[in-house]
MOPAC internal coordinates of N, CA, C and O (Angstrom, degrees):
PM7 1SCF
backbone

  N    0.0000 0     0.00 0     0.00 0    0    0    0
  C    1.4507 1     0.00 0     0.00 0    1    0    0
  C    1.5233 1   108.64 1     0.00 0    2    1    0
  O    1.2310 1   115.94 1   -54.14 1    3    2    1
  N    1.2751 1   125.32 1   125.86 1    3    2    1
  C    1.3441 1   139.99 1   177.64 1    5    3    2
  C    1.9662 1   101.46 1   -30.91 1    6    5    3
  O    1.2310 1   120.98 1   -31.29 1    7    6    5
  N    0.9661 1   115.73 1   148.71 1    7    6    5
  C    1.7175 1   107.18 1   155.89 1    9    7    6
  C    1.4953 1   125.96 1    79.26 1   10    9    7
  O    1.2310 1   137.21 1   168.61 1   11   10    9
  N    1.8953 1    84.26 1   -11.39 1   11   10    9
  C    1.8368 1    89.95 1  -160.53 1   13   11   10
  C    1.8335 1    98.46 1   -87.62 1   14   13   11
  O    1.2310 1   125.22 1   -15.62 1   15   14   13
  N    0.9811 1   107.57 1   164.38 1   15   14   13
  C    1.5146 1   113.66 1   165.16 1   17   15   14
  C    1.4877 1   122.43 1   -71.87 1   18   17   15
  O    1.2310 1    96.75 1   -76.54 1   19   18   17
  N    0.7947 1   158.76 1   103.46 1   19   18   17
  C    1.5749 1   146.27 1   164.85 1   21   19   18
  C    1.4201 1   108.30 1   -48.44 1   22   21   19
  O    1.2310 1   110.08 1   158.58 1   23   22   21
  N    1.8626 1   136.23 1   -21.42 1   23   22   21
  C    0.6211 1   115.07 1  -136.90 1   25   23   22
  C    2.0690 1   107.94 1  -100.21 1   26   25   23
  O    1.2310 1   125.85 1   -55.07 1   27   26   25
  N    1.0850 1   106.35 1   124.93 1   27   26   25
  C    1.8130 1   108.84 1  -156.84 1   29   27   26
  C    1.6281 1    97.88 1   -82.54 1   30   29   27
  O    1.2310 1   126.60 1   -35.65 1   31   30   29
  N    1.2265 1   104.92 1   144.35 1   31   30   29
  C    1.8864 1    89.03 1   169.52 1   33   31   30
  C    1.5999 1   100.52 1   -89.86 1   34   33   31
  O    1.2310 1   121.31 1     8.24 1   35   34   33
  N    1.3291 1   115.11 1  -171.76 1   35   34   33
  C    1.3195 1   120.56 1  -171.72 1   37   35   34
  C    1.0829 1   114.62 1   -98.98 1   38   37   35
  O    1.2310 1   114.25 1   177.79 1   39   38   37
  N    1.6551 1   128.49 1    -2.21 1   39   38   37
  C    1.4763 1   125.31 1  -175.54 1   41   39   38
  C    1.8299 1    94.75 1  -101.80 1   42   41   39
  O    1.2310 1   121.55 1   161.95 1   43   42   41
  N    1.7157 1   114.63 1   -18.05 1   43   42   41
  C    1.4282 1   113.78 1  -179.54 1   45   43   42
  C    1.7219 1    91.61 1   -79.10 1   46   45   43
  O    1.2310 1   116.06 1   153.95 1   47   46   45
  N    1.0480 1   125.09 1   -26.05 1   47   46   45
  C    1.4377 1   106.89 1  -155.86 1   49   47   46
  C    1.8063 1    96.50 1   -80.37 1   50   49   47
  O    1.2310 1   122.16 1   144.70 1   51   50   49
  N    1.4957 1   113.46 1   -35.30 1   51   50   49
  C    1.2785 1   121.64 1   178.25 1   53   51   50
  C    1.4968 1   116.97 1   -35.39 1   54   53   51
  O    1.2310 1   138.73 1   109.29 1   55   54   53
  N    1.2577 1    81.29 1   -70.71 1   55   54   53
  C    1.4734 1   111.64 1  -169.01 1   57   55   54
  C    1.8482 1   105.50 1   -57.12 1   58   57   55
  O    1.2310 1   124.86 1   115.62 1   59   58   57
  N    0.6569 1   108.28 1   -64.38 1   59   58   57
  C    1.7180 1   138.88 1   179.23 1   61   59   58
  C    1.8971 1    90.19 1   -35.64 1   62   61   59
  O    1.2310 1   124.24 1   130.46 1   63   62   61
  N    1.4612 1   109.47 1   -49.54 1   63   62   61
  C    1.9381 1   110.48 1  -158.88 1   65   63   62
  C    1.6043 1   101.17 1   -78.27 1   66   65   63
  O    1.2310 1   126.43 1   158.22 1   67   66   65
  N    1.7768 1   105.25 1   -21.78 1   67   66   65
  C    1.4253 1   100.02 1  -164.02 1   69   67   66
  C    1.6120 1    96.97 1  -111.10 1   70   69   67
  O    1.2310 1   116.32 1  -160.53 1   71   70   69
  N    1.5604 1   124.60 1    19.47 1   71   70   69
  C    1.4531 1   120.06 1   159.62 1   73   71   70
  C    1.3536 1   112.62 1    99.64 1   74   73   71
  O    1.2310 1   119.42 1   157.88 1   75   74   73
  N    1.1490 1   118.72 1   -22.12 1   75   74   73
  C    1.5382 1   143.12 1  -171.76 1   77   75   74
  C    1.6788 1    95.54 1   -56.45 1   78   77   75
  O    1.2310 1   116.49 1   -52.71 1   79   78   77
  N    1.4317 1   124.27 1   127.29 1   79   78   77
  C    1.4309 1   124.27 1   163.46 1   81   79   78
  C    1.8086 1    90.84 1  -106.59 1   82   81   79
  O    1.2310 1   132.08 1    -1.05 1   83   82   81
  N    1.6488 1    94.28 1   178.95 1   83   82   81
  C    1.6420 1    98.24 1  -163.90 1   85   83   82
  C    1.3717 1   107.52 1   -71.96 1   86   85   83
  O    1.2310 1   108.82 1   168.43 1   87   86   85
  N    1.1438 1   138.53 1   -11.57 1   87   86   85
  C    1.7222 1   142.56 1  -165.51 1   89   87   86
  C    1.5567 1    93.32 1   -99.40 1   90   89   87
  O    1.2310 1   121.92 1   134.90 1   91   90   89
  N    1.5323 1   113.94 1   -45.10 1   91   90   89
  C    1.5484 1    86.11 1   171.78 1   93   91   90
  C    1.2871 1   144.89 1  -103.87 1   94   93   91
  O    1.2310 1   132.37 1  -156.28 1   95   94   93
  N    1.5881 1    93.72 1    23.72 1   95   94   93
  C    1.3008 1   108.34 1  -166.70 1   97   95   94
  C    1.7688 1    96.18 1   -94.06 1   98   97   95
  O    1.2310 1   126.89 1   139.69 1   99   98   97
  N    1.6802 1   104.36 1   -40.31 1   99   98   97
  C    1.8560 1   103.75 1   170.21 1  101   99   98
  C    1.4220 1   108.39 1   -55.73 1  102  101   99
  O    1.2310 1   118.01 1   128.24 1  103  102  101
  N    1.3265 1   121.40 1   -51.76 1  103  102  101
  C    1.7249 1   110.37 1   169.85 1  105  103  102
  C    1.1067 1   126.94 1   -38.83 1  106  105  103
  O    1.2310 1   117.05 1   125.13 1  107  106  105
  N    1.4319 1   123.21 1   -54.87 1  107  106  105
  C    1.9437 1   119.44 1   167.67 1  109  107  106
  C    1.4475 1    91.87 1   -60.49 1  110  109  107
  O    1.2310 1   101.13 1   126.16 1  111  110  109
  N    1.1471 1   151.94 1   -53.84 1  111  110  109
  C    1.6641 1   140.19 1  -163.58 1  113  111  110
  C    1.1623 1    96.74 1   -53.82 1  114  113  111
  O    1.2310 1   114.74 1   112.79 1  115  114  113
  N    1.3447 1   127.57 1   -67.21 1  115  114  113
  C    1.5944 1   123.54 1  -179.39 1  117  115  114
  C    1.5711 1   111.25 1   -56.40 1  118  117  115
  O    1.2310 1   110.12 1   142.10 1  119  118  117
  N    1.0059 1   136.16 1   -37.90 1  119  118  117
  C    1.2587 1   129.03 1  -171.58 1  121  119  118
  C    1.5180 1   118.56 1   -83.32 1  122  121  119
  O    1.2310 1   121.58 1   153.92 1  123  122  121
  N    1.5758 1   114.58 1   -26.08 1  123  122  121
  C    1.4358 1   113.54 1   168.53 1  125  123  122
  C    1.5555 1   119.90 1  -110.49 1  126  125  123
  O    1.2310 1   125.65 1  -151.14 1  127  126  125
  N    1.3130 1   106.75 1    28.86 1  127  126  125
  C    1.4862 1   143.96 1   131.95 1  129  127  126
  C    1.3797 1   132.35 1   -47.71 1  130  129  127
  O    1.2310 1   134.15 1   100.17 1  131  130  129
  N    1.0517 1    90.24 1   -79.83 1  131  130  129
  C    1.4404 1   126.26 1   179.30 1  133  131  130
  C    2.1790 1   104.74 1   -56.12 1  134  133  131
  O    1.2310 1   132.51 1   123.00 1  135  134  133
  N    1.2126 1    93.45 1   -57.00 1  135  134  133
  C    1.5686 1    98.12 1   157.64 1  137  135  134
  C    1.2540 1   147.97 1   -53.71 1  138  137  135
  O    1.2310 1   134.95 1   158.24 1  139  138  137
  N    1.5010 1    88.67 1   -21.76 1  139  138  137
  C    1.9566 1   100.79 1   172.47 1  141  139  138
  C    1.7124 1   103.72 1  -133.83 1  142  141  139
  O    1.2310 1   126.37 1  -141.80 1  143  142  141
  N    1.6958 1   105.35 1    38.20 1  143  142  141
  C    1.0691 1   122.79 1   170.51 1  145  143  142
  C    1.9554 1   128.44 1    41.10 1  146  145  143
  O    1.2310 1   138.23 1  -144.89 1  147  146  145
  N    1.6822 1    82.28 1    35.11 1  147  146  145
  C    2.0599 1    83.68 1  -167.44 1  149  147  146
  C    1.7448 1    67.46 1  -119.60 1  150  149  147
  O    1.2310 1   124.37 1   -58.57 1  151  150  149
  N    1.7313 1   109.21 1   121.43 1  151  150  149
  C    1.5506 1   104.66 1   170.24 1  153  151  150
  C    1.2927 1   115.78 1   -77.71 1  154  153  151
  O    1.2310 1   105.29 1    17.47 1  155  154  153
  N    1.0025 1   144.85 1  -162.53 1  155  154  153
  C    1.4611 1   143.35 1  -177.24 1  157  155  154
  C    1.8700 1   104.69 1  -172.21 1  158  157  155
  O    1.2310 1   122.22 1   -27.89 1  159  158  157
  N    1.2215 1   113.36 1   152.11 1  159  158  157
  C    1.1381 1   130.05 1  -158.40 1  161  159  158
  C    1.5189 1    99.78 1  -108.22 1  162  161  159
  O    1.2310 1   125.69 1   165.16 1  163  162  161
  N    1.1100 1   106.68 1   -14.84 1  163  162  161
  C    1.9298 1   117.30 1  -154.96 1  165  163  162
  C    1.3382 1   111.73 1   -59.22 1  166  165  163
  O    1.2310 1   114.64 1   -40.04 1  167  166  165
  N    1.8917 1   127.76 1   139.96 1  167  166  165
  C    1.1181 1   139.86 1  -119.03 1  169  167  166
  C    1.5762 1    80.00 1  -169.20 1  170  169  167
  O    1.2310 1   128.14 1   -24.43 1  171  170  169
  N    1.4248 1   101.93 1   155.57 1  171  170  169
  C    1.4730 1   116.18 1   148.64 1  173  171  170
  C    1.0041 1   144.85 1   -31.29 1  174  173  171
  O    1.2310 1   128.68 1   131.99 1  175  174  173
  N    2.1480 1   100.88 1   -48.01 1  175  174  173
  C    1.3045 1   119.72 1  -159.92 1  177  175  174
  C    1.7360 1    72.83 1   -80.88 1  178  177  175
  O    1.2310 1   111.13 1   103.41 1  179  178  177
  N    1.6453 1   134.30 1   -76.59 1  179  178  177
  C    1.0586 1   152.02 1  -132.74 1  181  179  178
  C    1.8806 1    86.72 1   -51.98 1  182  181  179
  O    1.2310 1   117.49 1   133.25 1  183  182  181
  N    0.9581 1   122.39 1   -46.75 1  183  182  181
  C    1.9714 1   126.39 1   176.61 1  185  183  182
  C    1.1861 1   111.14 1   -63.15 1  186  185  183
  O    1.2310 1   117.30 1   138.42 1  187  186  185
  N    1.2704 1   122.74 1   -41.58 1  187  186  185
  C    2.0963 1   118.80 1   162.64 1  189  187  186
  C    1.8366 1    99.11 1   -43.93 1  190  189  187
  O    1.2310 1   127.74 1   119.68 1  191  190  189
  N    1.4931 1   102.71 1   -60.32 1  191  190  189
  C    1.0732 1   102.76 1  -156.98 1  193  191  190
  C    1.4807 1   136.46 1   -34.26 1  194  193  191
  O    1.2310 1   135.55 1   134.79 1  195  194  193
  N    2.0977 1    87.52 1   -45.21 1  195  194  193
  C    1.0915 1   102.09 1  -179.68 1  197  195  194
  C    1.3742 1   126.39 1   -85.11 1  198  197  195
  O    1.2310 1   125.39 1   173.36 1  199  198  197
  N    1.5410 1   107.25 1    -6.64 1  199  198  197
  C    1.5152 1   111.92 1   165.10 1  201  199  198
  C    0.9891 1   120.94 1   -89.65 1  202  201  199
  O    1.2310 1   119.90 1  -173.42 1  203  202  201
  N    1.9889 1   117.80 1     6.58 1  203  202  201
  C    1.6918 1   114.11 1   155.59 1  205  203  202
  C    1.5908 1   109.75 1   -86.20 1  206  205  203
  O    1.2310 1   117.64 1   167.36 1  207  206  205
  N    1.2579 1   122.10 1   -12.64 1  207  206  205
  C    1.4928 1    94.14 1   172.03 1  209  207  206
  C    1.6276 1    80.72 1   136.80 1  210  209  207
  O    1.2310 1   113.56 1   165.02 1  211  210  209
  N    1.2060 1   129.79 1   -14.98 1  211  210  209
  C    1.7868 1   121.13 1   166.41 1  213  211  210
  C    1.2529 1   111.99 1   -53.76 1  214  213  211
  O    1.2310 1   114.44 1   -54.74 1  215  214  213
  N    1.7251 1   128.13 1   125.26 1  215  214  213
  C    1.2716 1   121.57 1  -175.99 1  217  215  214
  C    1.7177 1    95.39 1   -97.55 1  218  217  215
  O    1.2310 1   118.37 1   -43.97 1  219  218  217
  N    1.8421 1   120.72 1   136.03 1  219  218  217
  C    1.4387 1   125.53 1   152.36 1  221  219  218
  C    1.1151 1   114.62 1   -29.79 1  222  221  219
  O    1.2310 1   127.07 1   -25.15 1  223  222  221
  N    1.2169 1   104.01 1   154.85 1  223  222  221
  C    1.6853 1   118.42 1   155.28 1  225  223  222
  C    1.2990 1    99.37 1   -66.76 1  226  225  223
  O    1.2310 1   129.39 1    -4.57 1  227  226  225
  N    1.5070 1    99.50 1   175.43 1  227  226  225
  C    1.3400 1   121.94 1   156.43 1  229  227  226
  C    1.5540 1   121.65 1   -48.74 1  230  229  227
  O    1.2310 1   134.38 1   117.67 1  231  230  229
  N    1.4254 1    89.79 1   -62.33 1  231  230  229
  C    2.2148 1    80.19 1  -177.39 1  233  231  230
  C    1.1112 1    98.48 1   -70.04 1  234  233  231
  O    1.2310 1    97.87 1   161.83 1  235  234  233
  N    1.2614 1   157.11 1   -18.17 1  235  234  233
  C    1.3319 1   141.39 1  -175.02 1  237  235  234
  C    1.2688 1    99.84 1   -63.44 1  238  237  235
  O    1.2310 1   119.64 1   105.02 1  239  238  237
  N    1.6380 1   118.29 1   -74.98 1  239  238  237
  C    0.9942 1   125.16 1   172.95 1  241  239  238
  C    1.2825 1   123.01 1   -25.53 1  242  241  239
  O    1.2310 1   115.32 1   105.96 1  243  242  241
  N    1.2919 1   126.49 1   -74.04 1  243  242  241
  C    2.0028 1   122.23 1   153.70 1  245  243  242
  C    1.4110 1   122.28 1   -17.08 1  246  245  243
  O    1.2310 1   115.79 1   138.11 1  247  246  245
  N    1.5268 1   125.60 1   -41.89 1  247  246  245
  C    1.4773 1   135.88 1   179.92 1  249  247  246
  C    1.6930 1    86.53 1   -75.80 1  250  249  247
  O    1.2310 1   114.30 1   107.43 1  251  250  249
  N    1.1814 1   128.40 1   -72.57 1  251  250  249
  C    1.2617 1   124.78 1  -161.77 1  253  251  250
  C    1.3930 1   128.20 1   -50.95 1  254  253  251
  O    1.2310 1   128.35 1   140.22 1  255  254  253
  N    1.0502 1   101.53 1   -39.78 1  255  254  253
  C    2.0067 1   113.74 1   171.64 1  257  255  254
  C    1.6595 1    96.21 1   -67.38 1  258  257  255
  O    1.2310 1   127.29 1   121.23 1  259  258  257
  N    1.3923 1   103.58 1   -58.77 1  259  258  257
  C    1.8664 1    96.84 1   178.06 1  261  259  258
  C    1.4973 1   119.07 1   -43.39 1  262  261  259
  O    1.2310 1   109.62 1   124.65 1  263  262  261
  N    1.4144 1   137.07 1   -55.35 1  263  262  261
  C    1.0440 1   132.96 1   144.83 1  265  263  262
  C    1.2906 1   138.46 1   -25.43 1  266  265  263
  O    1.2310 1   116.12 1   132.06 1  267  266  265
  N    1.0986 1   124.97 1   -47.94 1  267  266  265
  C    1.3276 1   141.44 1   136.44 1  269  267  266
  C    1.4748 1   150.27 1   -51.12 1  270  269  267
  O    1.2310 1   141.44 1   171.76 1  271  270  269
  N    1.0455 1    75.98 1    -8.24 1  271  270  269
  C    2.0327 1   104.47 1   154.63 1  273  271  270
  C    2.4549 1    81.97 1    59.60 1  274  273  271
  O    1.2310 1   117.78 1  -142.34 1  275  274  273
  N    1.2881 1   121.83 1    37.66 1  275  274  273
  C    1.4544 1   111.10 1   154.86 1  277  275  274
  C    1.6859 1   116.83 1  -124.44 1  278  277  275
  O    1.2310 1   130.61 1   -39.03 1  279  278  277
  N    1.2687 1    97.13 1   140.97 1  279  278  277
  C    1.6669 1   114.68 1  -172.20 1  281  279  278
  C    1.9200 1    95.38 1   -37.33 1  282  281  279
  O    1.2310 1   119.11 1   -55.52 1  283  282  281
  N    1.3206 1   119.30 1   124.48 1  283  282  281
  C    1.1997 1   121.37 1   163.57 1  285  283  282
  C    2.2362 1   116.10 1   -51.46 1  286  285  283
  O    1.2310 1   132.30 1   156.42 1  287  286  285
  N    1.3903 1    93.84 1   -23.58 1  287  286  285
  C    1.2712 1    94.95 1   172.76 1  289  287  286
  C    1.4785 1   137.69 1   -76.89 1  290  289  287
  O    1.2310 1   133.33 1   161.16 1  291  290  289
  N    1.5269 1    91.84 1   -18.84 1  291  290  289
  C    1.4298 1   107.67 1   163.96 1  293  291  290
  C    1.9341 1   110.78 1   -79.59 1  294  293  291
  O    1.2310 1   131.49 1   136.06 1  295  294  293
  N    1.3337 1    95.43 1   -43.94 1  295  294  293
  C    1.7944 1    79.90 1   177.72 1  297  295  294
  C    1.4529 1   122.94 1   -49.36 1  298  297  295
  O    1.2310 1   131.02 1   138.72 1  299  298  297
  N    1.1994 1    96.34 1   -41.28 1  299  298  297
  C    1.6097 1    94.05 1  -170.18 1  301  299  298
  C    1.5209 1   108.55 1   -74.63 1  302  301  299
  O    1.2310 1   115.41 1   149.04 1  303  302  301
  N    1.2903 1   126.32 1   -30.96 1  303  302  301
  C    1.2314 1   126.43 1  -174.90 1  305  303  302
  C    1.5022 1   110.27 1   -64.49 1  306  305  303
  O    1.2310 1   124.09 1   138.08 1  307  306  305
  N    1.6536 1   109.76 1   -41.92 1  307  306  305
  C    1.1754 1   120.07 1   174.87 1  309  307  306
  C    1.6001 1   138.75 1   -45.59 1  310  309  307
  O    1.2310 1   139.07 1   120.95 1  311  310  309
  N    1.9769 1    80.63 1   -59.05 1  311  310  309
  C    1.6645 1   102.48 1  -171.02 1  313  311  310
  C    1.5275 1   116.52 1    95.88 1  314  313  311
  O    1.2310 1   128.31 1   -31.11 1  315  314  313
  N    1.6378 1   101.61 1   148.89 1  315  314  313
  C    1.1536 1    90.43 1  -160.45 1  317  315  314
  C    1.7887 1    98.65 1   -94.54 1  318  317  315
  O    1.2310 1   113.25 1   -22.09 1  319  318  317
  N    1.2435 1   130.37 1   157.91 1  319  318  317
  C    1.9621 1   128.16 1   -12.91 1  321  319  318
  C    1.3538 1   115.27 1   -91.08 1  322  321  319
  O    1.2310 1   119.56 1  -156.65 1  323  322  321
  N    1.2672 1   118.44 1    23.35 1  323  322  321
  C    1.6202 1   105.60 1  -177.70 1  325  323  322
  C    1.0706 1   101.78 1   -96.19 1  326  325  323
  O    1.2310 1   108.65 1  -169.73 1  327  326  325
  N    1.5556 1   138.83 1    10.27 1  327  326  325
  C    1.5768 1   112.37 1   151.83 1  329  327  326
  C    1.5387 1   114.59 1   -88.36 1  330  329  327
  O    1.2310 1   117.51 1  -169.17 1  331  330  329
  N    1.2847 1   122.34 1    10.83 1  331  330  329
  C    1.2591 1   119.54 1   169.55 1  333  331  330
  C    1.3674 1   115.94 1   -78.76 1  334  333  331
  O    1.2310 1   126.68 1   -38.46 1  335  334  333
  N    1.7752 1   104.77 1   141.54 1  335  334  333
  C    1.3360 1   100.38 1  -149.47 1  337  335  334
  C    1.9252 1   114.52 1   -91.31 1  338  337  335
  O    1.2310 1   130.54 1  -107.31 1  339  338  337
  N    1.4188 1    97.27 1    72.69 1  339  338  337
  C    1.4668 1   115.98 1  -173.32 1  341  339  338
  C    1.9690 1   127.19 1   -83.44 1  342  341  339
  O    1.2310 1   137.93 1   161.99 1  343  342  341
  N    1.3959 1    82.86 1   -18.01 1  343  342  341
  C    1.3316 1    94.62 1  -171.12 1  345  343  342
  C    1.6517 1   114.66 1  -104.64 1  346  345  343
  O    1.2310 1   125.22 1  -165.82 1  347  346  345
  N    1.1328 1   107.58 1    14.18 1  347  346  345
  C    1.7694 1   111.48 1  -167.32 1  349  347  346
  C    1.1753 1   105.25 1   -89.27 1  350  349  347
  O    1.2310 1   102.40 1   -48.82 1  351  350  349
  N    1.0402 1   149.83 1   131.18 1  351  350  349
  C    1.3748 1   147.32 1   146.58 1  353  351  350
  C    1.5913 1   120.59 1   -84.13 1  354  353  351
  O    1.2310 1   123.99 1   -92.88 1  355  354  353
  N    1.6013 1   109.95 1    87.12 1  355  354  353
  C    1.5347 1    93.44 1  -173.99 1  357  355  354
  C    1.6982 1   124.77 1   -72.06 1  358  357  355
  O    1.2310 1   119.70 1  -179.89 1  359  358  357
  N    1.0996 1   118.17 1     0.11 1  359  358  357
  C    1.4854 1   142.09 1   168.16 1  361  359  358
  C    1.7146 1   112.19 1   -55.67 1  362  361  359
  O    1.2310 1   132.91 1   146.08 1  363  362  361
  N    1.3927 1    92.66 1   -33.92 1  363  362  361
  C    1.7132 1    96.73 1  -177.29 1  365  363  362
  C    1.4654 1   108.75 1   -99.95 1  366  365  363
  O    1.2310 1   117.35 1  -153.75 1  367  366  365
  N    1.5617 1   122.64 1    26.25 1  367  366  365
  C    1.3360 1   100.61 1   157.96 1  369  367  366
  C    1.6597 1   104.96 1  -120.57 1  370  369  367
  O    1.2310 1   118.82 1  -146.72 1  371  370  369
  N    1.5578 1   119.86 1    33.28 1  371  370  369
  C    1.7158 1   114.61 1   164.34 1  373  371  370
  C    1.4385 1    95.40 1   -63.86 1  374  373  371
  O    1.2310 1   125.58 1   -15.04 1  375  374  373
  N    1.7112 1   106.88 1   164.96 1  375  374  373
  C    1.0139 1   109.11 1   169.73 1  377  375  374
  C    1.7885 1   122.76 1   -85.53 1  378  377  375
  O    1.2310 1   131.47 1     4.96 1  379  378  377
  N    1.2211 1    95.46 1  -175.04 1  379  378  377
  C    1.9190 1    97.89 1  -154.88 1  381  379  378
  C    1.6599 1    86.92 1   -98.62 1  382  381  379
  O    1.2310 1   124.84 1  -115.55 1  383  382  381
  N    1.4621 1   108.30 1    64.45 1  383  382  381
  C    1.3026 1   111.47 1   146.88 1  385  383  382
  C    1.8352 1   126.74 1  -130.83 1  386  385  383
  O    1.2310 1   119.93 1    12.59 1  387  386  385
  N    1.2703 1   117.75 1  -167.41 1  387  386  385
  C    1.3084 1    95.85 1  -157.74 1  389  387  386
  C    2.1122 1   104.64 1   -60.72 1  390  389  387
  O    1.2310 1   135.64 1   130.10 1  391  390  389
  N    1.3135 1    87.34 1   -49.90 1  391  390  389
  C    1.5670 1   107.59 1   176.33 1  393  391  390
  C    1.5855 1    94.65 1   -17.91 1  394  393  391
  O    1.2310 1   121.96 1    94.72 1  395  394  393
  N    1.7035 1   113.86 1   -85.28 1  395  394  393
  C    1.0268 1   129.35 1  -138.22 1  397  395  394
  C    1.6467 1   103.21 1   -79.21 1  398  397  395
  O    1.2310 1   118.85 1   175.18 1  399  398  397
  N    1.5638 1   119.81 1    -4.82 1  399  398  397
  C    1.3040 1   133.24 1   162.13 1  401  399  398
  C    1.7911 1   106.57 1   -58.88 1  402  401  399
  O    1.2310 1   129.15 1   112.51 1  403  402  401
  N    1.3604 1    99.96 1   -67.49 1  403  402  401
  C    1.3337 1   112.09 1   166.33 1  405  403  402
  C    1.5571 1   132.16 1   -33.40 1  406  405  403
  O    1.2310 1   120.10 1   130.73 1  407  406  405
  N    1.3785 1   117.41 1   -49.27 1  407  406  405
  C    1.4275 1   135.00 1   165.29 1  409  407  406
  C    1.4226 1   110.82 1   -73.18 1  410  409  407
  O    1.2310 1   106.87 1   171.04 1  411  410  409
  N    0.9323 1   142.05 1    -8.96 1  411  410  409
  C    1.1401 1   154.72 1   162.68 1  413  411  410
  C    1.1629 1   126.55 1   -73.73 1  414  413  411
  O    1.2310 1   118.61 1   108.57 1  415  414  413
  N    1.3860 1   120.25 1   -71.43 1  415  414  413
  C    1.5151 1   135.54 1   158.24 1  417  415  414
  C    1.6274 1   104.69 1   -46.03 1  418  417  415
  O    1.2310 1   112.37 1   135.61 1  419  418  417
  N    1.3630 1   131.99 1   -44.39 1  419  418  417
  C    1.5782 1   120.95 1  -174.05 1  421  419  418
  C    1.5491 1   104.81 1   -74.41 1  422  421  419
  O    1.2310 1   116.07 1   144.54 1  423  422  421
  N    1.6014 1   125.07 1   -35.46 1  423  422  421
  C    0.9196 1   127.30 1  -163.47 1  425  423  422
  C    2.0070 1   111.82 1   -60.84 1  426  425  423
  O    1.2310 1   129.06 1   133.66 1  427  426  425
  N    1.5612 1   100.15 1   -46.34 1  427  426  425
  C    1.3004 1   128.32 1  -171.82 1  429  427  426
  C    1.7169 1    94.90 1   -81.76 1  430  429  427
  O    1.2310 1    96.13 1   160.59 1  431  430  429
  N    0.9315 1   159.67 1   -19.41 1  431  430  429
  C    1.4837 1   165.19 1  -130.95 1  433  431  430
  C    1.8751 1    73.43 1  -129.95 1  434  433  431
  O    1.2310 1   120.72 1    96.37 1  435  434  433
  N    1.2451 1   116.23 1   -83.63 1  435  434  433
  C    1.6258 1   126.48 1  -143.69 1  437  435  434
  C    1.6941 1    92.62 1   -59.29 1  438  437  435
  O    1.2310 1   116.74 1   142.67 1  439  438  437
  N    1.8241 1   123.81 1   -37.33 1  439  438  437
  C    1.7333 1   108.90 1  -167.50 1  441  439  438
  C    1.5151 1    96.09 1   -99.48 1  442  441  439
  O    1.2310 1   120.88 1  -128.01 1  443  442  441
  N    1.4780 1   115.93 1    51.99 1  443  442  441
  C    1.6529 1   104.79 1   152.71 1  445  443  442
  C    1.7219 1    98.88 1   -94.02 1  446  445  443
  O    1.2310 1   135.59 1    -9.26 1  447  446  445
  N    1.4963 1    87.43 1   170.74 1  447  446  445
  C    1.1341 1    93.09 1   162.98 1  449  447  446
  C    1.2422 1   128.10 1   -87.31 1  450  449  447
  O    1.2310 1   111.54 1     3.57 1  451  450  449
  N    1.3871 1   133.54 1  -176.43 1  451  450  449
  C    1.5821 1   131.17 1   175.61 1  453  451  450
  C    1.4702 1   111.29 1   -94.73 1  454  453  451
  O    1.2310 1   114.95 1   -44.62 1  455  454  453
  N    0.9734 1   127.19 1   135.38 1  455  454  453
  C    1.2869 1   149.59 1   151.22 1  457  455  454
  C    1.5446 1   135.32 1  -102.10 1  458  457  455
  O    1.2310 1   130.95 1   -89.03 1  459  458  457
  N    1.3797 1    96.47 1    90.97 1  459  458  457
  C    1.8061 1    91.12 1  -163.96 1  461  459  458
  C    1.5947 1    83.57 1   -98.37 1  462  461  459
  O    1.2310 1   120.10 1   180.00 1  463  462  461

């Protein structure tokens, strides 16, 4: 579309690879919250937010890496959003045979995005 940005933030791209729309992505926030006892308020609007450029708190951040299966020690060391785990390609650790050439190339082919 003419005008539009291409440019994705990294908590939309997260969210976006693992199916998650913004209403249910605040529900797992609240719910694995609620599990490591830091409650959370988090909303739809509050998940736009943060994909305009609002950085979490801290406990959010703690709920969010937990969800995300990354060491809370890396977030903070990191900063927020580049410890979100956007940049991994798990496709590139088959091994360097033909097979794992193969799994590789489908893996990286299948997580583009669409472009109609």
């Amino acid at each position: 579309m003419p005008g539009e940005s291409l440019a994705v933030h990294p908590l939309t791209f997260v969210r976006q690879s693992r199916g998650w729309g913004k209403a249910e992505f605040a529900r797992l926030m609240q719910a694995r919250g609620k599990l490591l006892g830091i409650p959370l308020a988090t909303n739809r609007t509050t998940v736009w937010k943060w994909e305009q450029g609002q950085e979490p708190d801290a406990d959010t951040q703690r709920v969010l890496s937990d969800l995300l299966s990354v060491p809370y020690e890396r977030a903070r060391a990191e900063g927020w959003p580049r410890w979100l785990p956007v940049w991994e390609v798990t496709g590139l650790t088959a091994p360097w045979t033909e097979a794992g050439t193969v799994e590789a190339l489908a893996d990286l082919v299948g997580s583009g995005r669409l472009d109609r």
